[in-house]
N, C-alpha and C positions, 0 to 999 in steps of 0.2 A: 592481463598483465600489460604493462606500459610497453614500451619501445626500448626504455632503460631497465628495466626489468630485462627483456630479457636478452640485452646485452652483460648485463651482469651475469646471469644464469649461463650465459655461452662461454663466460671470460673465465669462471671458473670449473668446468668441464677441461678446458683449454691448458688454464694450469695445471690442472690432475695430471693429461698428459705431459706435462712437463717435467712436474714429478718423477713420474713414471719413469721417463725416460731416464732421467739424472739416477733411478738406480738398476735401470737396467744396462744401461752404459758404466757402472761404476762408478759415476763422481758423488754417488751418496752411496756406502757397504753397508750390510748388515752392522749392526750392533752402533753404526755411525750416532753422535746426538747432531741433531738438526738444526739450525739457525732459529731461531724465535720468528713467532709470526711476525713481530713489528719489523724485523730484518727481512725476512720473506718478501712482505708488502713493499720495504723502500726500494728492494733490490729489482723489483717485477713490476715497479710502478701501479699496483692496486690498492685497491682497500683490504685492512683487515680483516671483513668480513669476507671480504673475496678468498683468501689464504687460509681460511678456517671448513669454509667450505669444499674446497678444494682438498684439503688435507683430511675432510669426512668420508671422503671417497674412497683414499687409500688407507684407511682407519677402516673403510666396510671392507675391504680387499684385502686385513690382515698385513699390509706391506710394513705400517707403522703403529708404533704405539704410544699412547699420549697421557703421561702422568702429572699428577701438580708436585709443583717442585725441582721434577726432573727432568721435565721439556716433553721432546718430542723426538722416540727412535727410531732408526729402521729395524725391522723388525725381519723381515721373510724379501726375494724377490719376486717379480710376477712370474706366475708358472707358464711355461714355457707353450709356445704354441705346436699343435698337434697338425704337421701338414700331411693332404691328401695331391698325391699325386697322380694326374689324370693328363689321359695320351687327349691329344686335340686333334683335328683335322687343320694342317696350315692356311689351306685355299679357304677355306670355308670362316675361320679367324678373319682373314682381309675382307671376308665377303661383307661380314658383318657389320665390320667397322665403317664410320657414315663420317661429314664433317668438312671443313674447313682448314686453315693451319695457316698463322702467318709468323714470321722470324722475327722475334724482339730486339734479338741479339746474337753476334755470332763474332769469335774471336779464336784465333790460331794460338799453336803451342801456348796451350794453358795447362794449369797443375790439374790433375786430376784428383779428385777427393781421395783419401786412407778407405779404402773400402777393404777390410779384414778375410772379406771370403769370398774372394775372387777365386772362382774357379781356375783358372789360365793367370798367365805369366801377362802386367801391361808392358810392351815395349815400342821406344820410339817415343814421338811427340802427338800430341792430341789437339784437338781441334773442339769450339766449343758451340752453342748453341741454344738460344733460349726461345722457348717455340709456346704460343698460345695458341690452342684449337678452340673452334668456335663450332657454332651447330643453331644456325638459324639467327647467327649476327648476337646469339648468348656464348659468353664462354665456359669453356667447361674443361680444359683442362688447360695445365699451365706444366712446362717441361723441362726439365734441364738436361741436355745430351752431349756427351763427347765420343767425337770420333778418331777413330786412329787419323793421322793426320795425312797419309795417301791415299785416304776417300773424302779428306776435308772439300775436294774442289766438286767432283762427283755427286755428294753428297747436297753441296751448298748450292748446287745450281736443281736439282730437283724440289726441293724444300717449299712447301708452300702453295707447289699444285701439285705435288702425290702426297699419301700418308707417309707416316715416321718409319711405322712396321712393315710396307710395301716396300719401303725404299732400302732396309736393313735387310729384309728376304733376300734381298739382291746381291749379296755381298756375305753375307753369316753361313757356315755350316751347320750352327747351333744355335738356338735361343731359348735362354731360360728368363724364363717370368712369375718376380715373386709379387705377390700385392697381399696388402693388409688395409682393414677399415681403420682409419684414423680419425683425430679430432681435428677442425683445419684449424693452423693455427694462423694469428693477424697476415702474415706476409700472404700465405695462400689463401687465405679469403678477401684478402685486397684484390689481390689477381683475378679470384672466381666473383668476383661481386657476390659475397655471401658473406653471412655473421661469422664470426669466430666460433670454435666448437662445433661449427656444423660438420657431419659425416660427411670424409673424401675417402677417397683407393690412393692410397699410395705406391708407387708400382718401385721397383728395384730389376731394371729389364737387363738383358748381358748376352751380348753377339760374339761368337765365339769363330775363328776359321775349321778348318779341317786340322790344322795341329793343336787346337785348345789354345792358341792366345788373343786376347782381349782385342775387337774390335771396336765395340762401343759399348755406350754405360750409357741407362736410359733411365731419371727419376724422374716418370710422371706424376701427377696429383691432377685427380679426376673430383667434379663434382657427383657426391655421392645418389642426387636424385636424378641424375640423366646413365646411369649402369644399370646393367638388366644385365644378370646372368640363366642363360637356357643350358639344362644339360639335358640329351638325349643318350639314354640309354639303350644297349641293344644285345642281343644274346649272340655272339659268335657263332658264323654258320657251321664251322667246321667240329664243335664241339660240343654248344648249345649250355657253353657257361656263361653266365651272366656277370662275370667279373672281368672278362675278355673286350675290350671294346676298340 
């Protein structure tokens, strides 16, 4: 396959998830009818065969259904993901993390995004941050961070020769971290020097104090072929259960 092949092939994986997303966020509901491909295509800037493609995916996923005459419905949403939650070692997480980091951008009292499920209360003004990590002069993740804004100076002056996650240790009593495999889409594979469509971690990280309110909000997007996850497992000495770790 050509070069444009398989920019093609990436562009509409790329839409799926776009798809996807517009009904798992609501702005397409069950039973909703759908814009026609030729609207699709002018509003997404692709070819029609890009949008049909795309729409074969969620057609194999049961999301939508596709009649003649009567377009194109939603149908079902994606079924919900099943998470596992697993205790980490904190020192051992930094140990492993490798890398570079330099600051694209960085801007005081900015708005922080509607994030719906915020553990903790955000209060106060926030501080912003746009961070490329690099890993052998390649890049491989690209980051958007806000911080409460009286750690914005603390925070701005380590940035760049320590990690993100070393430097939020310092300061969180909690940290939760959620990530999913996603499709990149053009902005994040401009950034990662990769094709569109290609496999990234999208991270959703959240620094909590010791009373539960928001210190920082951390969306990274990782290139998918530089992640290795290792789990070790171990049987609890004091009980010699295997679900104990």
């Amino acid at each position: 396959m050509d070069r444009k092949g398989r920019r093609e092939v990436a562009r509409y994986v790329q839409l799926a998830e776009t798809f996807r997303r517009s009904i798992v966020q609501g702005d397409w509901t069950v039973g909703m009818r759908l814009p026609t491909v030729a609207e699709l295509a002018l509003e997404h800037g692709v070819a029609k065969i890009t949008v049909r493609q795309a729409m074969d995916i969620l057609d194999a996923e049961k999301l939508i259904a596709r009649s003649p005459g009567k377009g194109m419905h939603v149908i079902d949403r994606p079924v919900q993901m099943r998470w596992h939650n697993l205790r980490a070692d904190w020192d051992e997480f930094l140990r492993s993390a490798r890398g570079a980091s330099s600051v694209l951008e960085k801007r005081r009292k900015v708005r922080v995004p509607e994030d719906a499920d915020l553990p903790g209360p955000l209060e106060g003004e926030f501080g912003f941050f746009r961070i490329l990590g690099t890993r052998n002069a390649v890049p491989v993740s690209i980051r958007d961070v806000y911080v409460a804004d009286h750690l914005y100076p603390a925070v701005s002056a380590r940035l760049g020769s320590e990690l993100v996650m070393a430097i939020f240790a310092d300061y969180a009593d909690e940290i939760l971290i959620f990530n999913e495999i996603r499709a990149a889409i053009p902005e994040q594979a401009e950034a990662l020097a990769i094709s569109p469509g290609t496999p990234v971690l999208v991270g959703r990280h959240i620094g909590l104090d010791g009373d539960g309110k928001v210190l920082f909000l951390d969306y990274p997007v990782l290139r998918g072929d530089y992640i290795n996850f290792q789990i070790h497992l171990r049987r609890d000495a004091g009980t010699g259960d295997p679900t104990r770790l």
